[in-house]
C-alpha positions as protocol buffer text, in pm:
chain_id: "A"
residue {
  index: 1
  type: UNK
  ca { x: 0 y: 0 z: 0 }
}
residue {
  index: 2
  type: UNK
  ca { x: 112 y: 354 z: -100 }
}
residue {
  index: 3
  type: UNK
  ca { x: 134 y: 578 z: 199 }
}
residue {
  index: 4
  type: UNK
  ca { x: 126 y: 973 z: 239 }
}
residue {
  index: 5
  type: UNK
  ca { x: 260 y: 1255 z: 404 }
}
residue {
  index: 6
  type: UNK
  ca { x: 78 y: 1517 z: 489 }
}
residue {
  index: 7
  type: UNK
  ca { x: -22 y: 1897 z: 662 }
}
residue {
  index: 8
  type: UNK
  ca { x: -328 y: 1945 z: 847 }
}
residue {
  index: 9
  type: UNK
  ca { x: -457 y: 2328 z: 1043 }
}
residue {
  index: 10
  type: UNK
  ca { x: -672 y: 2363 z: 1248 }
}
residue {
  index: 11
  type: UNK
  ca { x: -690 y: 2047 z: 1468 }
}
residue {
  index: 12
  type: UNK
  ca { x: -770 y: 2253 z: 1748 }
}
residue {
  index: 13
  type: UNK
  ca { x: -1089 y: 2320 z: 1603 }
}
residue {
  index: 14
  type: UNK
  ca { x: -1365 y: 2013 z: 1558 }
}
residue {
  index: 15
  type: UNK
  ca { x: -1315 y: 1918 z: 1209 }
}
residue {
  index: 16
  type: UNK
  ca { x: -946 y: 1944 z: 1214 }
}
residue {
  index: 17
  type: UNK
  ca { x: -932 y: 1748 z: 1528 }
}
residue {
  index: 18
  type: UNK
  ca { x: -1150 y: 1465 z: 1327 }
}
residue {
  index: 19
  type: UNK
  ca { x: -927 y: 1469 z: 1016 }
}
residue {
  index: 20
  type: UNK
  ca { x: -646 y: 1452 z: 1246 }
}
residue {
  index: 21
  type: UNK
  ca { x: -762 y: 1146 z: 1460 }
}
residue {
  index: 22
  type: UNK
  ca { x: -829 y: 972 z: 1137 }
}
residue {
  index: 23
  type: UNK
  ca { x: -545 y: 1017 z: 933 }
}
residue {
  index: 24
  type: UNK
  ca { x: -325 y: 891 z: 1253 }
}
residue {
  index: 25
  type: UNK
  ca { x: -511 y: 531 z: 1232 }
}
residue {
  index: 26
  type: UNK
  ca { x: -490 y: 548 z: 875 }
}
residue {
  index: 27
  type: UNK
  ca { x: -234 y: 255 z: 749 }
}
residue {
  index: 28
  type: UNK
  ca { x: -241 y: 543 z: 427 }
}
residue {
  index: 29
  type: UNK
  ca { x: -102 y: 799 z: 595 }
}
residue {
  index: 30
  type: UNK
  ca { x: 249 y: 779 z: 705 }
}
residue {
  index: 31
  type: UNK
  ca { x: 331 y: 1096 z: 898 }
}
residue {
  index: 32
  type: UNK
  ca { x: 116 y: 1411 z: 963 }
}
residue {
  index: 33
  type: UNK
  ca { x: 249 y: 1760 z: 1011 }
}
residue {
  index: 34
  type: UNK
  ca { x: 10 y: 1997 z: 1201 }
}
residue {
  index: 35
  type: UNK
  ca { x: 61 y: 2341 z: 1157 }
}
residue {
  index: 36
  type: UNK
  ca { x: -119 y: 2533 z: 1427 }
}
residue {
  index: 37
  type: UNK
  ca { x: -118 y: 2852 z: 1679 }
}
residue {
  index: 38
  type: UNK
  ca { x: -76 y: 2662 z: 1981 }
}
residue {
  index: 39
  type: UNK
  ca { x: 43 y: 2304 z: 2082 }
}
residue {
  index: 40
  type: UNK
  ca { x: -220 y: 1999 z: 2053 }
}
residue {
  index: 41
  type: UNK
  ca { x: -101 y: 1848 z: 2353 }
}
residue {
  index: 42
  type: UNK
  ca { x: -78 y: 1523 z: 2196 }
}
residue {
  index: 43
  type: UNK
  ca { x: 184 y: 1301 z: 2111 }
}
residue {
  index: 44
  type: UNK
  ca { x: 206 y: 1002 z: 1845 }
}
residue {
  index: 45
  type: UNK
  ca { x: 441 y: 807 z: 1609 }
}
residue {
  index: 46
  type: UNK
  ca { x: 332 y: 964 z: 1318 }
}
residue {
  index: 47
  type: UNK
  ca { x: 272 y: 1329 z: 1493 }
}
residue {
  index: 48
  type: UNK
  ca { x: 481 y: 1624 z: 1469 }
}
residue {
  index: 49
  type: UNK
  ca { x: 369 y: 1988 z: 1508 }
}
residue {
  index: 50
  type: UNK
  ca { x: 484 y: 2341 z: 1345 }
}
residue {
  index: 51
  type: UNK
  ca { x: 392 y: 2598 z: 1595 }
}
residue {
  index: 52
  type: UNK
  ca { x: 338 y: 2969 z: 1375 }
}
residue {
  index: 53
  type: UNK
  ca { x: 165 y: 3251 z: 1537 }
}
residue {
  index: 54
  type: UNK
  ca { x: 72 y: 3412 z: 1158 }
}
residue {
  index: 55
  type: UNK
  ca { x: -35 y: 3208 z: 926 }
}
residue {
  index: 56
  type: UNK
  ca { x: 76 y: 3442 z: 719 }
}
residue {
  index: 57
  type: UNK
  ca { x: 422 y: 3423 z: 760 }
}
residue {
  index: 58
  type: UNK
  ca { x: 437 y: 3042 z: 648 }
}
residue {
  index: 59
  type: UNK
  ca { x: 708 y: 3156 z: 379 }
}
residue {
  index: 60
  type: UNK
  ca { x: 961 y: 3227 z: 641 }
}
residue {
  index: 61
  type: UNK
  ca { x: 990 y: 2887 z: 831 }
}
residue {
  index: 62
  type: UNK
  ca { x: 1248 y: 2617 z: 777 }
}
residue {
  index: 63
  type: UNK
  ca { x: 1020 y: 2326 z: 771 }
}
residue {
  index: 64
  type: UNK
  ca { x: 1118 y: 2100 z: 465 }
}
residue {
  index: 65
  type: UNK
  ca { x: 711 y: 2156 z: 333 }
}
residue {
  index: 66
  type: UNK
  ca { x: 815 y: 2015 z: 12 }
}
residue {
  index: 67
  type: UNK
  ca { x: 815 y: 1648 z: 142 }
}
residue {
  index: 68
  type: UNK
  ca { x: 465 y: 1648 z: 151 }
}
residue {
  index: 69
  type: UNK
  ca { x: 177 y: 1489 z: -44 }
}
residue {
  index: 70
  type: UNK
  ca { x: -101 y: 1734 z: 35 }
}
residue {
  index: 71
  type: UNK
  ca { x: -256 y: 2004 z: 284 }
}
residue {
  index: 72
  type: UNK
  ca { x: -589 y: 1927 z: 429 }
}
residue {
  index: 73
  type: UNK
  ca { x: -668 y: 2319 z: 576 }
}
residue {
  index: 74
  type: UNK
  ca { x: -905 y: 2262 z: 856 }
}
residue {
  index: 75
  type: UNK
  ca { x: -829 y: 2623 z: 1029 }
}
residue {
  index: 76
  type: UNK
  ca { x: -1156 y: 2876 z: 1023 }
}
residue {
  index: 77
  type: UNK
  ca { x: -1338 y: 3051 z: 1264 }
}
residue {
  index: 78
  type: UNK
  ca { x: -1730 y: 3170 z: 1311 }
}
residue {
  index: 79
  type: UNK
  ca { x: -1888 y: 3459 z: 1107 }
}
residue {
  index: 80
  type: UNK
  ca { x: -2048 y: 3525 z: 1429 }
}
residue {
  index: 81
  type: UNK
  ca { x: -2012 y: 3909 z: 1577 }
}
residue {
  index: 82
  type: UNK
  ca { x: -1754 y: 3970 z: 1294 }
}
residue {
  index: 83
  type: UNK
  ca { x: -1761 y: 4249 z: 1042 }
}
residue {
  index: 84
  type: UNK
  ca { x: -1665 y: 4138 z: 705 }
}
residue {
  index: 85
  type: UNK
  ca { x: -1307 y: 4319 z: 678 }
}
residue {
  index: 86
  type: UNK
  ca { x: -1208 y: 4086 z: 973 }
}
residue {
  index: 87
  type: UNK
  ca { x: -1371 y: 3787 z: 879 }
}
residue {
  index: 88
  type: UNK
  ca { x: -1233 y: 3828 z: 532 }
}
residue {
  index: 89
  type: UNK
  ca { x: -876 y: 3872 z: 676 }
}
residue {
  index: 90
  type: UNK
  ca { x: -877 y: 3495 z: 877 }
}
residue {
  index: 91
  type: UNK
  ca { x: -1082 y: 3326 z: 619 }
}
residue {
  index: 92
  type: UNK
  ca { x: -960 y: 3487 z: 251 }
}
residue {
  index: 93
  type: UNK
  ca { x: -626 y: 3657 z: 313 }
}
residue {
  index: 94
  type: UNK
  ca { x: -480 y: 3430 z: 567 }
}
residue {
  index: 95
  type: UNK
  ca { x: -558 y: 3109 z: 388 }
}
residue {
  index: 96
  type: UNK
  ca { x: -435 y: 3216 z: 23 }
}
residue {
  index: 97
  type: UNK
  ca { x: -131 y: 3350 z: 164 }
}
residue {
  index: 98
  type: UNK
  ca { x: -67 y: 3033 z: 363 }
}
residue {
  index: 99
  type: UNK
  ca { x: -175 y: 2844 z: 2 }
}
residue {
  index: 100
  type: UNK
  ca { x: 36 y: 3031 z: -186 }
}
residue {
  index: 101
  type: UNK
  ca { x: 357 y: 3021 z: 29 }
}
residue {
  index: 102
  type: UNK
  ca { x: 281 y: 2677 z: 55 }
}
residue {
  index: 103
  type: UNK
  ca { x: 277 y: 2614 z: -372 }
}
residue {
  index: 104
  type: UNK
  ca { x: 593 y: 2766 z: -393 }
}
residue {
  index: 105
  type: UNK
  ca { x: 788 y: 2475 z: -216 }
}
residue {
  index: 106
  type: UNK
  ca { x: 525 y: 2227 z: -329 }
}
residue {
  index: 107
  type: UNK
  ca { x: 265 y: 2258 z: -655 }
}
residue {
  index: 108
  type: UNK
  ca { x: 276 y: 1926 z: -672 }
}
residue {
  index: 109
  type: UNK
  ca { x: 48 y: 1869 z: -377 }
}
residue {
  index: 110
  type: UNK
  ca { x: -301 y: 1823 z: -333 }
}
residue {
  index: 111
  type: UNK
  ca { x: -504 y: 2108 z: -90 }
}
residue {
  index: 112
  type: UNK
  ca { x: -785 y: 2049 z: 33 }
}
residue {
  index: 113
  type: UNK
  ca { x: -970 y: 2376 z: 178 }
}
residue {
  index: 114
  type: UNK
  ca { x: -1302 y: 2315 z: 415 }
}
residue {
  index: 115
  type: UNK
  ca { x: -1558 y: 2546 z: 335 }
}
residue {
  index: 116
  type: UNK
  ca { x: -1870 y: 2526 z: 391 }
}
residue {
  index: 117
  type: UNK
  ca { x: -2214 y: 2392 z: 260 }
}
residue {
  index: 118
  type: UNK
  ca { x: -2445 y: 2681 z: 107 }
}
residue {
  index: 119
  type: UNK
  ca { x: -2096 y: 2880 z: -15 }
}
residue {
  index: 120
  type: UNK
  ca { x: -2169 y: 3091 z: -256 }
}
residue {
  index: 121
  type: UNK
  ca { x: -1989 y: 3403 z: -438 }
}
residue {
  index: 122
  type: UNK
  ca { x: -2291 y: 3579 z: -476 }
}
residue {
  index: 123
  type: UNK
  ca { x: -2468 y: 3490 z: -152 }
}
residue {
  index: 124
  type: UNK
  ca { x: -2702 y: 3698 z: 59 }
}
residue {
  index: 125
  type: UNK
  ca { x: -2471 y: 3610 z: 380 }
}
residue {
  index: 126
  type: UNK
  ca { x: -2134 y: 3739 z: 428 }
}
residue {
  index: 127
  type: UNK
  ca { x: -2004 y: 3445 z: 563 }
}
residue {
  index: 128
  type: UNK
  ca { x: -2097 y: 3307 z: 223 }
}
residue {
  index: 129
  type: UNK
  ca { x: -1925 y: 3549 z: -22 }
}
residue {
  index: 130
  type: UNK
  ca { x: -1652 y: 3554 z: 164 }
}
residue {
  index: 131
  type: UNK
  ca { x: -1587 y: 3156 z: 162 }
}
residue {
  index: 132
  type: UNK
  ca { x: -1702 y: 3156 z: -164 }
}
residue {
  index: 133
  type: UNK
  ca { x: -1441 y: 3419 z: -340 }
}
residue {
  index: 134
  type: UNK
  ca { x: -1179 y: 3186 z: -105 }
}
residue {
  index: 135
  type: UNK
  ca { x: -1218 y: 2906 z: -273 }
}
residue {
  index: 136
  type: UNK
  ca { x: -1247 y: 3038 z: -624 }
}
residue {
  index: 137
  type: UNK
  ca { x: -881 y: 3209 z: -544 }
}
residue {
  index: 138
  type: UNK
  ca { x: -733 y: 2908 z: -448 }
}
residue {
  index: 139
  type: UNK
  ca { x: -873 y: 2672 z: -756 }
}
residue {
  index: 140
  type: UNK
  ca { x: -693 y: 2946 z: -944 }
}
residue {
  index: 141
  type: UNK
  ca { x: -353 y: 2896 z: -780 }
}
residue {
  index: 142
  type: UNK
  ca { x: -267 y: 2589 z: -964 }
}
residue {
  index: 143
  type: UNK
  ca { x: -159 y: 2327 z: -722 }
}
residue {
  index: 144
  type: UNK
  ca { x: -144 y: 2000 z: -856 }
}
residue {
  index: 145
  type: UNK
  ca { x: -543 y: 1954 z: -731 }
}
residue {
  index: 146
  type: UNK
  ca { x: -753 y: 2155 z: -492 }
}
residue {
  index: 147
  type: UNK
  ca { x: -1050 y: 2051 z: -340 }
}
residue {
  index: 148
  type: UNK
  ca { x: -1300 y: 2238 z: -184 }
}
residue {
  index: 149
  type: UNK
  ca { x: -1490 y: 2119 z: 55 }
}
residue {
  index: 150
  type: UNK
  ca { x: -1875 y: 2166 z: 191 }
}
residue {
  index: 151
  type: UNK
  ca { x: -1984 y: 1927 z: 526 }
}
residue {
  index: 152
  type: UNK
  ca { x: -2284 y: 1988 z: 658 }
}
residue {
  index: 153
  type: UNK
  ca { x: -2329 y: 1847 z: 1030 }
}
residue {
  index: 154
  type: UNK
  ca { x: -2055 y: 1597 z: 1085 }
}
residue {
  index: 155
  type: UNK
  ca { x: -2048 y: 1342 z: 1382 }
}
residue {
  index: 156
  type: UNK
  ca { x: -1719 y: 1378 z: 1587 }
}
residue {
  index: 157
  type: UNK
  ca { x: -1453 y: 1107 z: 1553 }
}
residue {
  index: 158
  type: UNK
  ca { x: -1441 y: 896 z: 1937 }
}
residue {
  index: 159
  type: UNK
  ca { x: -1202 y: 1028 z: 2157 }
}
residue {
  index: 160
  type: UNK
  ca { x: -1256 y: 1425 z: 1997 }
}
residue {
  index: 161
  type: UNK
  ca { x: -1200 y: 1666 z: 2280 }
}
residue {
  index: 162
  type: UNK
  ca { x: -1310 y: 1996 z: 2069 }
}
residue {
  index: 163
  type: UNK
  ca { x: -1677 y: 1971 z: 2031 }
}
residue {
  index: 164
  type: UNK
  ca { x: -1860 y: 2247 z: 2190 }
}
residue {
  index: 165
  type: UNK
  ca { x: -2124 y: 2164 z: 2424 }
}
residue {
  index: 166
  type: UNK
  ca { x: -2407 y: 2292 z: 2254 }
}
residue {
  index: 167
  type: UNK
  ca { x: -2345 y: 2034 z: 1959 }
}
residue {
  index: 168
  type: UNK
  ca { x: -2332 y: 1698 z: 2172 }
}
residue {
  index: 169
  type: UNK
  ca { x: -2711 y: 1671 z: 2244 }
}
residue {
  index: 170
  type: UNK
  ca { x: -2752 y: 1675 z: 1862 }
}
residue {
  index: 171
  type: UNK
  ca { x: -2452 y: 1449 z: 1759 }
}
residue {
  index: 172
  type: UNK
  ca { x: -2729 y: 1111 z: 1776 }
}
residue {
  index: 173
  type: UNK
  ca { x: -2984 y: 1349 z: 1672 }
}
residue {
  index: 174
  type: UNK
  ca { x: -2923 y: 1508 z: 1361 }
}
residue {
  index: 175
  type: UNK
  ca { x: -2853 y: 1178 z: 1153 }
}
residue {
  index: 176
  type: UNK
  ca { x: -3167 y: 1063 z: 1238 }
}
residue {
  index: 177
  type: UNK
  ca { x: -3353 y: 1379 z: 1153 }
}
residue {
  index: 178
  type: UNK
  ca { x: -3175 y: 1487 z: 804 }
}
residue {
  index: 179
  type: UNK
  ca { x: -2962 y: 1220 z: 696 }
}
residue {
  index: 180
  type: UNK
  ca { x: -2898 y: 1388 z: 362 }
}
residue {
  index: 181
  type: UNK
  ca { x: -2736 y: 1670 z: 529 }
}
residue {
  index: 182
  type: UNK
  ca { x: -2486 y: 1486 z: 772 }
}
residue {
  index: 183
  type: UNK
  ca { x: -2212 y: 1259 z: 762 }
}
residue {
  index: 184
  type: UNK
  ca { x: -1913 y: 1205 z: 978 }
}
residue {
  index: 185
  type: UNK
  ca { x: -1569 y: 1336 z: 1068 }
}
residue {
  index: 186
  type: UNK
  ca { x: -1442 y: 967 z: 918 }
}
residue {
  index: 187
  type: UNK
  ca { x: -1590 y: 1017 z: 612 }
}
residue {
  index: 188
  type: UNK
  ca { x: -1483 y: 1362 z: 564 }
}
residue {
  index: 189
  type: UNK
  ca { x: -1118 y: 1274 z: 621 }
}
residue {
  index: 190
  type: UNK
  ca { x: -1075 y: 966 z: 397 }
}
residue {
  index: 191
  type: UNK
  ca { x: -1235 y: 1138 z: 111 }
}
residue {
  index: 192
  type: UNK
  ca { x: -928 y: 1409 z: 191 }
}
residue {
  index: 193
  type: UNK
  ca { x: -710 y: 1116 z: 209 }
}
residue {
  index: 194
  type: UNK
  ca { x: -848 y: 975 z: -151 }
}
residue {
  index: 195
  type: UNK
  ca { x: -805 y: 1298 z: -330 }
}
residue {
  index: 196
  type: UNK
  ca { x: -418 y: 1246 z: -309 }
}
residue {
  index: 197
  type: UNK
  ca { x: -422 y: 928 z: -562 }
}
residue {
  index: 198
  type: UNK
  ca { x: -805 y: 886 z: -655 }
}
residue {
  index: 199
  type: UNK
  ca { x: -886 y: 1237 z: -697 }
}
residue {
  index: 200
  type: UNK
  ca { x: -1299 y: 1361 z: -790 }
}
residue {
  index: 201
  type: UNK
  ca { x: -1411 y: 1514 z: -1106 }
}
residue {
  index: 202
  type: UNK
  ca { x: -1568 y: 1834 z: -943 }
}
residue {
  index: 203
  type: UNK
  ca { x: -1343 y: 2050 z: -714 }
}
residue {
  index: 204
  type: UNK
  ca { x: -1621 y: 2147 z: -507 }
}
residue {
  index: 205
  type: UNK
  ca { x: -1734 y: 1865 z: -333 }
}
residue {
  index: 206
  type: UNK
  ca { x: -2074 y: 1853 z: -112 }
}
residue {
  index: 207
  type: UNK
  ca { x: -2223 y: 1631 z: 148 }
}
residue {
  index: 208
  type: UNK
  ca { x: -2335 y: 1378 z: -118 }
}
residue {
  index: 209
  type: UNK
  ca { x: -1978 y: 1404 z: -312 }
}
residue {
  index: 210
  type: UNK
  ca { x: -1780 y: 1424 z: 5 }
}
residue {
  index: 211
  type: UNK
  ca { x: -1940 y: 1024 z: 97 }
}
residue {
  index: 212
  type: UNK
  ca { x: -1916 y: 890 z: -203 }
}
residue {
  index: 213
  type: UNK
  ca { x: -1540 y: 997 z: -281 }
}
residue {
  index: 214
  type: UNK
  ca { x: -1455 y: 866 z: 122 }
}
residue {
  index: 215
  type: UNK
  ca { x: -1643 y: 533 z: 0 }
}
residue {
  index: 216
  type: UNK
  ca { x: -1389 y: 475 z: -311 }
}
């Protein structure tokens, strides 16, 4: 079996943690470089970290990011109470200035970019334009493949520590309720893990494309 190297952000957050927990009991994966803010606090074979206060600075570090397969960019943060400048900054600037640092040791990796479902360039929310024009920037940058991607609710991997409290009493909930719009943290990740040698036809993936390139 071919194995893989590769980047993950945001696995302090709940979907990076899930992609993270994954790819570490994933016989594909052979080593896994998080790049975060802060330590994870965690500690495994395959595990080692990049600590970088500014994402944006990614150009100036030493790491040998060219040994890498692909970048599955987890990091975001909540619309909530944010104007749009800021949002825009964390969300648009940040992550195509950490892309494009990133294809200039390495276009010929895959990156992955979690969005979210009901992006839209032209959408009535901010939240939405602003994810939107993100990942239209970074299918332009020409890495090997991007993929975009649009979960809806997704159950937490066992053992996750970063899921909010407000989210547990739905995690056996939801599934029940809209099945269509949920899948899991497992899923999510090995369709991230398959774009590396399988790849999808559409660069924007939703919930429905997002299971059936994890069940390949």
């Amino acid at each position: 079996m071919k194995t893989y190297k590769v980047i993950i952000t945001g696995a302090t957050g709940m979907v990076g943690e899930g992609v993270l927990l994954h790819c570490l009991e994933s016989p594909e994966i052979e080593s896994v470089l998080v790049i975060g803010r802060r330590p994870l606090g965690r500690q495994h074979p395959k595990l080692k970290e990049l600590i970088l206060k500014d994402f944006n600075q990614l150009g100036t570090v030493a790491e040998p990011l060219a040994a890498y397969d692909a970048c599955f960019y987890c990091a975001g943060i909540s619309s909530i109470g944010m104007n749009e400048a800021d949002y825009s900054f964390i969300t648009y600037d940040t992550t195509i200035n950490f892309a494009q640092a990133l294809i200039k040791l390495n276009p010929a990796m895959v990156f992955n970019f979690v969005s979210g479902t009901h992006t839209r360039t032209e959408g009535k929310q901010m939240w939405q334009r602003v994810k939107g024009r993100t990942e239209d920037k970074l299918m332009e940058l020409g890495f090997r493949a991007q993929y975009n991607f649009r979960p809806g609710f997704m159950k937490p991997v066992k053992g996750q520590q970063n899921v909010r409290w407000f989210f547990k009493p739905l995690i056996a909930l939801f599934p029940l309720i809209l099945p269509a719009q949920t899948l899991t943290l497992h899923q999510v990740a090995q369709a991230m893990i398959n774009t590396i040698d399988k790849g999808y036809p559409n660069p924007v993936l939703e919930i429905s494309d997002i299971k059936a390139l994890a069940a390949l």
